[in-house]
C-alpha positions in Angstrom: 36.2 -65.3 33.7 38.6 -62.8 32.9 39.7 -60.5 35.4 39.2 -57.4 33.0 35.5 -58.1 33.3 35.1 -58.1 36.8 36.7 -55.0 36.8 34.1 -53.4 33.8 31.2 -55.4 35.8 32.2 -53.2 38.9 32.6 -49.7 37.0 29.6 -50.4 35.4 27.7 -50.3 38.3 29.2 -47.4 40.2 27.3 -44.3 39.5 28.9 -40.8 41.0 26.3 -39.0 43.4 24.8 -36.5 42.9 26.4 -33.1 43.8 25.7 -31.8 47.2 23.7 -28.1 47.2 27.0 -26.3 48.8 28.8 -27.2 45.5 26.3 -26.3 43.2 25.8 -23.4 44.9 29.4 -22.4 44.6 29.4 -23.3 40.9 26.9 -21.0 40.3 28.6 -18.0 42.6 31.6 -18.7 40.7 30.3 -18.8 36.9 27.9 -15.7 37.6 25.2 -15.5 35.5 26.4 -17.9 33.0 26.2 -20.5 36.0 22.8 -19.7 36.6 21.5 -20.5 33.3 24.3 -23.3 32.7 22.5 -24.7 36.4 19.2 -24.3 35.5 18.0 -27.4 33.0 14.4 -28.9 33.1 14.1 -31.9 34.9 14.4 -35.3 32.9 11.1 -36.3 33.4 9.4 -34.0 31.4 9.2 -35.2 28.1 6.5 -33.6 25.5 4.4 -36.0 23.9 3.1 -33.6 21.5 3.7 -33.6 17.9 6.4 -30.7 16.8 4.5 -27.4 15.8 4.2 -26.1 12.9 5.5 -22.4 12.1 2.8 -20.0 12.3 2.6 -17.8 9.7 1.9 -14.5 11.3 4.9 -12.7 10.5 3.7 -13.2 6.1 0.8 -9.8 6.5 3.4 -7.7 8.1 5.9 -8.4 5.3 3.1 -7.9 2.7 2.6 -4.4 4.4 6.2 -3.8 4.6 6.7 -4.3 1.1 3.9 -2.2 -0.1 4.7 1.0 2.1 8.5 0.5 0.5 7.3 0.1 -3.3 5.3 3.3 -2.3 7.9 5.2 -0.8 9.9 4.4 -4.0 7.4 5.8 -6.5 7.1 8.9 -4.7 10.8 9.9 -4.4 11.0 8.6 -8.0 8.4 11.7 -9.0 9.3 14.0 -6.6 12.7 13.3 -8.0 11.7 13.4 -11.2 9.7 16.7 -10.8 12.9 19.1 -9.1 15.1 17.2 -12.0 13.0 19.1 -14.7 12.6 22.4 -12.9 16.1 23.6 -14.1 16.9 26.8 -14.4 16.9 26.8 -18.0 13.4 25.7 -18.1 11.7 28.3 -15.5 9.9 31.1 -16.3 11.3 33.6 -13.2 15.0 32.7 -14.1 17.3 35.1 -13.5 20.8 34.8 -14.4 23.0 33.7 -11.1 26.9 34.5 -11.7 28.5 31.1 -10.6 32.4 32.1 -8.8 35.1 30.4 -11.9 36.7 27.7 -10.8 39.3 27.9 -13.2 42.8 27.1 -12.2 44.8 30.6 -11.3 47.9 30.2 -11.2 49.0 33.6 -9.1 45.9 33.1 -6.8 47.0 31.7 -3.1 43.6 29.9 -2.8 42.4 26.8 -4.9 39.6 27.7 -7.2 39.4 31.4 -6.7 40.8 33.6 -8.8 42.9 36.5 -8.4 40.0 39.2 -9.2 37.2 37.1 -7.3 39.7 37.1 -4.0 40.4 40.8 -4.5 36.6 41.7 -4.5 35.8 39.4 -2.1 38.7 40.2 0.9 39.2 44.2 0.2 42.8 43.8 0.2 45.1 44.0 -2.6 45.7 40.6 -4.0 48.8 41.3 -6.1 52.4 40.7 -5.1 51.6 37.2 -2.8 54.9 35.2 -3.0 54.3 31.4 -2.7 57.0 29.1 -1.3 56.9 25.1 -1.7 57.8 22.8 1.2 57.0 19.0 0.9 57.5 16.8 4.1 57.8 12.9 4.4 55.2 11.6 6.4 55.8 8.1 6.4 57.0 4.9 4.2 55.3 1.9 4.7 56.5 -1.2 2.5 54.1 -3.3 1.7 55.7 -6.3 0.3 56.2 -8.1 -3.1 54.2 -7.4 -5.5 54.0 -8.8 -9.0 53.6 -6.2 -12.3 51.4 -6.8 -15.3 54.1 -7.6 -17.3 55.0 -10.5 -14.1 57.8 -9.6 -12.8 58.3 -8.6 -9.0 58.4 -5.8 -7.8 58.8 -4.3 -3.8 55.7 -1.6 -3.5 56.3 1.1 -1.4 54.0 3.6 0.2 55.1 7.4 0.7 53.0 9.7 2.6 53.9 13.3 1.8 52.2 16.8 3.5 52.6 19.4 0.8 52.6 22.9 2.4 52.5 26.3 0.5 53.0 28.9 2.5 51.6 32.6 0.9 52.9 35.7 1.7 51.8 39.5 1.1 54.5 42.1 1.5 52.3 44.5 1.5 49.9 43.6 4.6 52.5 41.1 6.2 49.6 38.3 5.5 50.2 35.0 5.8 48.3 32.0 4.3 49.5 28.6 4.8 47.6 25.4 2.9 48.8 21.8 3.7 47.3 18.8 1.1 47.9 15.0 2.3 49.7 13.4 -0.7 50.2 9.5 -1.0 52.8 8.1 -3.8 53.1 4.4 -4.5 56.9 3.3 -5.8 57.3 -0.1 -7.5 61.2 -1.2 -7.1 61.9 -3.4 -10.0 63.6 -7.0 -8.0 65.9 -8.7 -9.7 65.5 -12.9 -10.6 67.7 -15.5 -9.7 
């Protein structure tokens, strides 16, 4: 007999004991509630010796419902939909003209979309003589690497983050209007092969 399997002939039958309350007590303390669920295990002995069940179906009518309240929910926002997109103005009966404010580019007026004669009327101040002056500020530059172009050659991309300010003034009323617009420019910096 070899004296490797005396040795595996002992192990074999050592078995650790079990662990003594105090420690699996501690355990427990110490994991929190994790411990009391990683703890907790039903005993050995209980083994089912009933066959595996089947999925009940309860769960198909309450789809079936479900689907038919959301196919009816969709054909009546299709025809209500449907109804307001054919009432247009042009097609009522009580229409009366409504004069829509131009949004027409001005180039003399200080706010975006509203001309020069609409701001006049609408503020009650004289609109004329409002002297514009251009600042633009570098937010940030990010660079975002090597890039490759259509054509495939590489390229660095850089990204510049620019706040354009316009500041308007009015001689006349010593008014002030400043607008700011976030501006984002992408640079492609042609690399050179080697």
């Amino acid at each position: 007999m070899n004296e490797f399997e005396s040795i595996e002939r002992e192990l074999k039958s050592l078995t650790p004991p079990n662990p003594s309350d105090e420690l699996t007590n501690r355990i427990e303390k110490g994991l929190g509630d994790a411990g009391n669920l990683a703890i907790r295990r039903l005993p050995e002995e209980t083994i089912s010796n009933s066959p595996p069940q089947t999925p009940s179906l309860a769960w198909l009518p309450w789809t079936g419902w479900g689907i038919a309240a959301t196919v009816t929910i969709f054909f009546i926002s299709i025809t209500f939909l449907s109804d307001r997109a054919g009432v247009l103005p042009e097609n009522r009966a009580d229409h009366s003209p409504v004069s829509l404010p131009s949004l027409s580019e001005d180039p003399e007026s200080p706010i975006h979309g509203v001309s020069v004669v609409e701001l006049e009327r609408r503020s009650g101040m004289p609109v004329g003589g409002w002297m514009p002056s251009f600042q633009e500020r570098l937010v940030d530059r990010i660079d975002e690497g090597v890039v490759s172009k259509p054509s495939g050659s590489p390229a660095r991309q850089v990204r510049m983050h620019y706040l354009d300010e316009i500041l308007w003034q009015h001689p006349a009323t010593d008014t002030r209007i400043l607008s700011t617009n976030p501006r984002q420019e992408i640079i492609l910096i042609d690399l050179d092969l080697y």
